[in-house]
Structure formats: structure tokens, C-alpha cells
VOBA-1610 file (N, C-alpha, C; in pm, whole numbers, padded with zeros to 5 digits, always signed):
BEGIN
Unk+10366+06562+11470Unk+10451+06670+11519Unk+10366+06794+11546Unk+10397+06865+11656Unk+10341+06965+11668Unk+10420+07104+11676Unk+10386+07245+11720Unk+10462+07344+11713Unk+10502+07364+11870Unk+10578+07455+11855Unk+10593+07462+12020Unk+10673+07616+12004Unk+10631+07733+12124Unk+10688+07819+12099Unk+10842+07793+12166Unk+10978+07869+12179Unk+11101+07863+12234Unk+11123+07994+12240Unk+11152+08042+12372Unk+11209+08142+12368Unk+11377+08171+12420Unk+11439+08249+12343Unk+11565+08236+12271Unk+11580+08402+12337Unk+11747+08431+12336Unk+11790+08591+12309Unk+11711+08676+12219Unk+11672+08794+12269Unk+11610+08855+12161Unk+11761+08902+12083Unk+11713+08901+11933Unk+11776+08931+11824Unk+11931+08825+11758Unk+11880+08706+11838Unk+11987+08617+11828Unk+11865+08464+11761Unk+11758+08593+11710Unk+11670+08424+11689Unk+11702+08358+11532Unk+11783+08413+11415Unk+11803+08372+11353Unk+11931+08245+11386Unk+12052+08314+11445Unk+12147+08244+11497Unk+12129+08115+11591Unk+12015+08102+11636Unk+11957+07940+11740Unk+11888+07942+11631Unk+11828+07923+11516Unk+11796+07807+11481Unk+11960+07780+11381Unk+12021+07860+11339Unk+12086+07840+11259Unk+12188+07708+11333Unk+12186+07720+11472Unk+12265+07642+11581Unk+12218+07530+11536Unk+12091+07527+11572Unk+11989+07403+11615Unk+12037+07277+11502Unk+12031+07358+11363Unk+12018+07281+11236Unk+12146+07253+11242Unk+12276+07307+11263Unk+12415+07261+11226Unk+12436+07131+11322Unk+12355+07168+11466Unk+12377+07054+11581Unk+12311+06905+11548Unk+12143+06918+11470Unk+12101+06814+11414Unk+12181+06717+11361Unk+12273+06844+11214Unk+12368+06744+11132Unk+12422+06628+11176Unk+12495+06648+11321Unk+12526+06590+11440Unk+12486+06471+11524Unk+12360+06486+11529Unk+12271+06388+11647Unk+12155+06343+11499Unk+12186+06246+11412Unk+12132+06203+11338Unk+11994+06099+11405Unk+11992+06049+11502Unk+11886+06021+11563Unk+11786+06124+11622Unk+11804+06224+11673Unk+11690+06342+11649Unk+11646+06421+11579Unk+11709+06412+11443Unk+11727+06484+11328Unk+11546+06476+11275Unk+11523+06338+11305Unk+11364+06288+11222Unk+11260+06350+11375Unk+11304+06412+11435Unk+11199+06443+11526Unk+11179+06607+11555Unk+11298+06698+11472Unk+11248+06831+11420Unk+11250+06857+11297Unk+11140+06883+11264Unk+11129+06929+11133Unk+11110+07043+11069Unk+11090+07142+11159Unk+11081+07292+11083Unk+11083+07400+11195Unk+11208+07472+11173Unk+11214+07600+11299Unk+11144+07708+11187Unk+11066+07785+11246Unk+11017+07914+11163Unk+11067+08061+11236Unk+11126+08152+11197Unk+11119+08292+11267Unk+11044+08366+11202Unk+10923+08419+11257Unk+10786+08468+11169Unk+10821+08660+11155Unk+10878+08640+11032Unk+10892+08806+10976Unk+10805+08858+10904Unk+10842+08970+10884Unk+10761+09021+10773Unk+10858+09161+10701Unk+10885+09179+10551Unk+10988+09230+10478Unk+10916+09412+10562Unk+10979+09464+10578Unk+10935+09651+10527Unk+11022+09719+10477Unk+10968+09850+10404Unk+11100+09933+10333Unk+11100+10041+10419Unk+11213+10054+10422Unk+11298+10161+10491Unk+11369+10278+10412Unk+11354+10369+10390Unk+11412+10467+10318Unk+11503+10573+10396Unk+11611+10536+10334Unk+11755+10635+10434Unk+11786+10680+10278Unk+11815+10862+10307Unk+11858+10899+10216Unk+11836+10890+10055Unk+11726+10921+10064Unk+11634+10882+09953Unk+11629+10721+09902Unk+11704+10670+09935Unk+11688+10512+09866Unk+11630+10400+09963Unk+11525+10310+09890Unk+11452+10241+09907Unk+11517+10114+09951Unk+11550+10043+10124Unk+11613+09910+10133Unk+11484+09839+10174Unk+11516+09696+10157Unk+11410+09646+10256Unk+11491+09539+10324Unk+11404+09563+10442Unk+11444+09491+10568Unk+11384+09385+10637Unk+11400+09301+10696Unk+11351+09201+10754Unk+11351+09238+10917Unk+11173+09242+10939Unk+11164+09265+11078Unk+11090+09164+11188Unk+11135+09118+11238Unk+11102+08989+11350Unk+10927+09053+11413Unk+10828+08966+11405Unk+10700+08986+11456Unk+10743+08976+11621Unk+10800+08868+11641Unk+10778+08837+11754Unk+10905+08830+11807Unk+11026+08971+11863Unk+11164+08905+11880Unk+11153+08840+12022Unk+11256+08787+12030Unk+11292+08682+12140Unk+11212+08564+12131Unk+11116+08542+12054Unk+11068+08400+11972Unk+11100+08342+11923Unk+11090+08163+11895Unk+11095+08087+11747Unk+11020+08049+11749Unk+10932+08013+11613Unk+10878+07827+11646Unk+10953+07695+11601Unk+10902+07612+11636Unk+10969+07503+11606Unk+10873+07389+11597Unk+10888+07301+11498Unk+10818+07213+11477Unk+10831+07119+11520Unk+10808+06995+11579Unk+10864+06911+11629Unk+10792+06802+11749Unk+10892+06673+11742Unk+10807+06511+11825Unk+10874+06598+11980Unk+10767+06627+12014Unk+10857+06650+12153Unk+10823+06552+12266Unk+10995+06467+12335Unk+11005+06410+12440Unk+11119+06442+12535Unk+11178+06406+12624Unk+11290+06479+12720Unk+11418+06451+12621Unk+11477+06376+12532Unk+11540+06414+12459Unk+11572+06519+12380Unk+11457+06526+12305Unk+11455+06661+12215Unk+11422+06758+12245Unk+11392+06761+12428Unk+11333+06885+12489Unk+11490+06925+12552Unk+11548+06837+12605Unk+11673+06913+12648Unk+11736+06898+12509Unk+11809+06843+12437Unk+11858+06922+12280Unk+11844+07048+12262Unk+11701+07085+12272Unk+11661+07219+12202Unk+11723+07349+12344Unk+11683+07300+12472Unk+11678+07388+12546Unk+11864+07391+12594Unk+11888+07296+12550Unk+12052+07265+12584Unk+12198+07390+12479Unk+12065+07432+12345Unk+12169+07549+12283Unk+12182+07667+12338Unk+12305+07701+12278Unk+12355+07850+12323Unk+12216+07930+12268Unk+12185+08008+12355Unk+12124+08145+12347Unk+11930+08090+12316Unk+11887+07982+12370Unk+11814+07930+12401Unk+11758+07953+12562Unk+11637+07987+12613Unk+11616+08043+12744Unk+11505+07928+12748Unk+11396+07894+12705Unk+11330+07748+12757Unk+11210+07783+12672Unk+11131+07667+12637Unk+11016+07606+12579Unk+10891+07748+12659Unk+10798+07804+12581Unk+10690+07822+12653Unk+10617+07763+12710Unk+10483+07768+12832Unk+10481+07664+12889Unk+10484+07663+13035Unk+10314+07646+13098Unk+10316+07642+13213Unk+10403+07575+13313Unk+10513+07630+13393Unk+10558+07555+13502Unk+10678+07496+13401Unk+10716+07558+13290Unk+10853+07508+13211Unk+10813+07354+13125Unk+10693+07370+13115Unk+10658+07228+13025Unk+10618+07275+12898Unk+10666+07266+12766Unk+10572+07306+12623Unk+10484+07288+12617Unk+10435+07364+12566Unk+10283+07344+12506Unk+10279+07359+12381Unk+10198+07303+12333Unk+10191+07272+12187Unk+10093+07446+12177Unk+10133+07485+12038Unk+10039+07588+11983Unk+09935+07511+11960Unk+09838+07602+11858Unk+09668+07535+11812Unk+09664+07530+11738Unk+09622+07500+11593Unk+09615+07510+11461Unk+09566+07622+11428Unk+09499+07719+11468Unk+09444+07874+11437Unk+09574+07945+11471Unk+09620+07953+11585Unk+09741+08011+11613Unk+09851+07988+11491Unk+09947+07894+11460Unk+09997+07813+11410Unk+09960+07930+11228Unk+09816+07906+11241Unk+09754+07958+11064Unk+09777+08120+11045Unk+09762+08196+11172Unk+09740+08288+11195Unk+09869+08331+11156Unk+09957+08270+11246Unk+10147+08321+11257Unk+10165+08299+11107Unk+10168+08201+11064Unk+10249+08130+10918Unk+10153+08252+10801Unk+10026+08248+10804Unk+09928+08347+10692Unk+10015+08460+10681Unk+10043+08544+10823Unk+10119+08664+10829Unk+10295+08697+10785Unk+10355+08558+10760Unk+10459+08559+10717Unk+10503+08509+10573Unk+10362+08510+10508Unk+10391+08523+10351Unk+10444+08670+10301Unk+10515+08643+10248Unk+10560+08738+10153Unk+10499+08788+10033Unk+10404+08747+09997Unk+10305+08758+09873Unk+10288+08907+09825Unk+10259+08943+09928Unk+10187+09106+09907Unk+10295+09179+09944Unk+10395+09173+09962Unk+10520+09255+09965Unk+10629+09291+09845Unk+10649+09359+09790Unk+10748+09401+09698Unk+10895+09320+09715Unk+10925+09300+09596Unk+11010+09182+09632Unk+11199+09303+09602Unk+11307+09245+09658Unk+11399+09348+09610Unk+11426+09404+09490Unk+11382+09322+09431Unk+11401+09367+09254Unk+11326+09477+09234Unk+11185+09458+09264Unk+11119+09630+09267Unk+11164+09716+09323Unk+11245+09715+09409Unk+11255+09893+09485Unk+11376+09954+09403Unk+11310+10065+09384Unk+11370+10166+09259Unk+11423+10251+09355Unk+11500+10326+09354Unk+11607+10453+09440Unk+11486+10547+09396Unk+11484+10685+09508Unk+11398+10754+09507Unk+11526+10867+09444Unk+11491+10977+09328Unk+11618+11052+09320Unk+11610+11168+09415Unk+11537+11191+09518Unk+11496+11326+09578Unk+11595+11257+09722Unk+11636+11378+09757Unk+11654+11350+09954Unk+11627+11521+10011Unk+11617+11504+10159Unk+11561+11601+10200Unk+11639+11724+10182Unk+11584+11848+10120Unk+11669+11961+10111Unk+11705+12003+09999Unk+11615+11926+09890Unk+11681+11902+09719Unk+11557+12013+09670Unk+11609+12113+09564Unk+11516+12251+09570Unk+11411+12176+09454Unk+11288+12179+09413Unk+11251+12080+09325Unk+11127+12144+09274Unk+11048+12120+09138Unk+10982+12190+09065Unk+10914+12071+09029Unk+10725+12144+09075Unk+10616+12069+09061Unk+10606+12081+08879Unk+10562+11975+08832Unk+10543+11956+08710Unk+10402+11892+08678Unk+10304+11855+08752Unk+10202+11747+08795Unk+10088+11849+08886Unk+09989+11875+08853Unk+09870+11871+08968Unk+09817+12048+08988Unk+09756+12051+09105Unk+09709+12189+09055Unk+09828+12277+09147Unk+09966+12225+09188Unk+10049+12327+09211Unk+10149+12322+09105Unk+10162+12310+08997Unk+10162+12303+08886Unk+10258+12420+08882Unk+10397+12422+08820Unk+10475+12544+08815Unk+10503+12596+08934Unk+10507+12555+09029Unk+10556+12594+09185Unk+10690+12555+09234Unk+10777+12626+09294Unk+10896+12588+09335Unk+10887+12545+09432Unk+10995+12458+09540Unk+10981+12445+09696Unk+11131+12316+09688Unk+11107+12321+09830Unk+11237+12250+09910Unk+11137+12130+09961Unk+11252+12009+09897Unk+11178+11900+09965Unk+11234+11872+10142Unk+11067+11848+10237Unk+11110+11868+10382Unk+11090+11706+10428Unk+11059+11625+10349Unk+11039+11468+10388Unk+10989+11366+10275Unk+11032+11250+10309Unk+10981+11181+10226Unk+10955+11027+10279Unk+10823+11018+10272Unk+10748+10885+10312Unk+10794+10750+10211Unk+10800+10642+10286Unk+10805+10498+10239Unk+10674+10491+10163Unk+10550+10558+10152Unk+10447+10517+10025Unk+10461+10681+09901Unk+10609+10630+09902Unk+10629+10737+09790Unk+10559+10862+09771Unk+10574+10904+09931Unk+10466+11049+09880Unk+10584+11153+09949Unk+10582+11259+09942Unk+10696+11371+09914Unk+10640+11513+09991Unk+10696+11550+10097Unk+10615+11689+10100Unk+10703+11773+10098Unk+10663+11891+10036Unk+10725+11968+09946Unk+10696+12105+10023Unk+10772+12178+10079Unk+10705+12349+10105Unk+10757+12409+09990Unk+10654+12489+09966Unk+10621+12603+09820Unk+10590+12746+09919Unk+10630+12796+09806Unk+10571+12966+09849Unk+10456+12959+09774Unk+10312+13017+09869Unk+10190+13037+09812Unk+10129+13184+09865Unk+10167+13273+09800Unk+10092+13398+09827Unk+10218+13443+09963Unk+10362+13426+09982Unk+10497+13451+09987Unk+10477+13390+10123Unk+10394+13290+10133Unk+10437+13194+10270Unk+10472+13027+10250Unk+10565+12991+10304Unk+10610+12897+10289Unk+10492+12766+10309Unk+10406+12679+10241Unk+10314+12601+10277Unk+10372+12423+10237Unk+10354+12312+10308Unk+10376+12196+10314Unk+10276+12172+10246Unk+10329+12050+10086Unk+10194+11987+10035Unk+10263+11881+10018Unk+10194+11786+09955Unk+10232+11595+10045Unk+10216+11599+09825Unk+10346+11527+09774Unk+10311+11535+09620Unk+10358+11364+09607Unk+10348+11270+09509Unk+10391+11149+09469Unk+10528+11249+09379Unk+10578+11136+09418Unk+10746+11136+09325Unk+10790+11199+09215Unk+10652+11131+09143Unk+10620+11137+09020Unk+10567+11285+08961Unk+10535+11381+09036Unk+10465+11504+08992Unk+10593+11601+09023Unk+10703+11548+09064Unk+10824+11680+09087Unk+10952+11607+09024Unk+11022+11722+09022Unk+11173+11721+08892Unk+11251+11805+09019Unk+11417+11717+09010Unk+11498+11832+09076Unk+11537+11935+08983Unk+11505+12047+09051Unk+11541+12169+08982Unk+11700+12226+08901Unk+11730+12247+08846Unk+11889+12235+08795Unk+11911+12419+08795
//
């Protein structure tokens, strides 16, 4: 079996394979000739309103891969679902990916090095919250928080010598002010 790219609706690529697999159930004689649709993501966090979601974002939208014996059976099957647009592929014929390609896509869609949902902690700050450095050499400084980054860093304007100045603080070095 080899891979083969398909290109599909963008943002409908979870929904064709989800097709693909319910239609298999179906056509039990082509069932042994796909064996693995992949949509190659990768998790990121998104922070709305101080809290930490994570999201699933498509590398490649309007892509799948798909694993699979490909012959004119299982080539019209696949190209025969809703929201399916055709095989990549000079002149409308698949082409098989390469095994570097193939290593390259799949390496990048581990999840390994990504924070899994259980880690993301709510940030208690959102923008506009009056807040007091406790941490670092602005140490005892007041200010208004004006943003806050997904690598938990915080910038804060303070009055320094009665001008308002932006400093970039971790989470961890400020308290909301009461």
C-alpha cells in the first residue's frame, strides 16, 4: 500500500474521511484495500480572554492522506465522496508520495512535544486588569496589563519616572491588584 495525496473541500477534511470510513463499513470488499486516512495537524494554544484553549490546526487544509491499494475501483470510491475534488496527480492520475515525504508529514504530526489539555492552566490576568509586580527588578511597580502572549509572557505598562513604559513580565512575577 502506498500514500496518495486527495484533495477534498478545504475545512471539510475531517468530515471525508469521516465519510470515507462510514462508506467502507459498506463496501466490505474495499475495506482491505484502505487502510489509513491521516489529516496532518498540529495542536496550538490560543488564548481568548485570558484562558488557555487548544486547538487543532490543519498543516495542509484542503488535503488528506490516505493510505491505500490503489486501482479504478478504489480510485473512483474515494473520488466518488461528497466533498472529495480528485487524487493529486499529473493529468488526474495519483501518485504515490515518497517515503521522506510520507516521514516528514507523519514526524510533524506527533503530538509529543505539545502540552496535552490537562496542562493548560487559565491565565488569571486579561487585558486591562490593574496589577502589581512582585518579581524582578520592577519590583513594587504598579501598571495595567496591555497584552498577553501564548508563551506566558505579560506586558505590563508601569509608570517609570511619570511615563507610562511597556515591560514584557512572566505571569508569575505579577498579582492582580485588589
Amino acid at each position: 500500500m502506498n500514500w496518495y495525496s486527495l484533495r477534498v473541500m478545504s475545512g471539510r477534511e475531517e468530515k471525508v474521511k469521516d465519510t470515507i470510513f462510514r462508506e467502507l463499513d459498506y463496501e466490505k470488499n474495499l475495506r482491505s484495500n484502505v487502510e489509513e486516512i491521516l489529516i496532518p495537524t498540529e495542536n496550538i494554544i490560543d488564548i481568548k480572554n485570558g484562558k488557555k484553549q487548544l486547538k487543532k490546526k490543519v498543516f495542509f487544509p484542503g488535503y488528506v492522506l490516505v493510505k491505500m491499494e490503489m486501482n479504478n475501483e478504489t480510485k473512483f470510491f474515494i473520488e466518488s465522496m461528497d466533498g472529495v475534488m480528485s487524487f493529486v496527480g499529473p493529468k488526474g492520475n495519483p501518485q504515490a508520495l515518497n517515503e521522506s515525504e510520507i516521514k516528514r508529514i507523519v514526524g510533524n504530526n506527533s503530538d509529543s512535544d505539545v502540552e496535552s489539555a490537562d496542562n493548560i492552566e487559565e491565565i488569571p490576568f486579561k487585558v486591562g486588569d490593574s496589577v502589581k509586580v512582585i518579581d524582578g527588578p520592577f519590583k513594587e511597580f504598579n501598571g495595567l496589563v496591555q497584552e498577553i502572549n501564548d508563551s506566558n509572557r505579560i506586558k505590563v505598562n508601569v509608570n517609570i519616572f511619570g511615563r507610562p513604559t511597556p515591560i514584557e513580565l512572566s505571569m508569575h512575577q505579577i498579582l492582580i491588584e485588589s
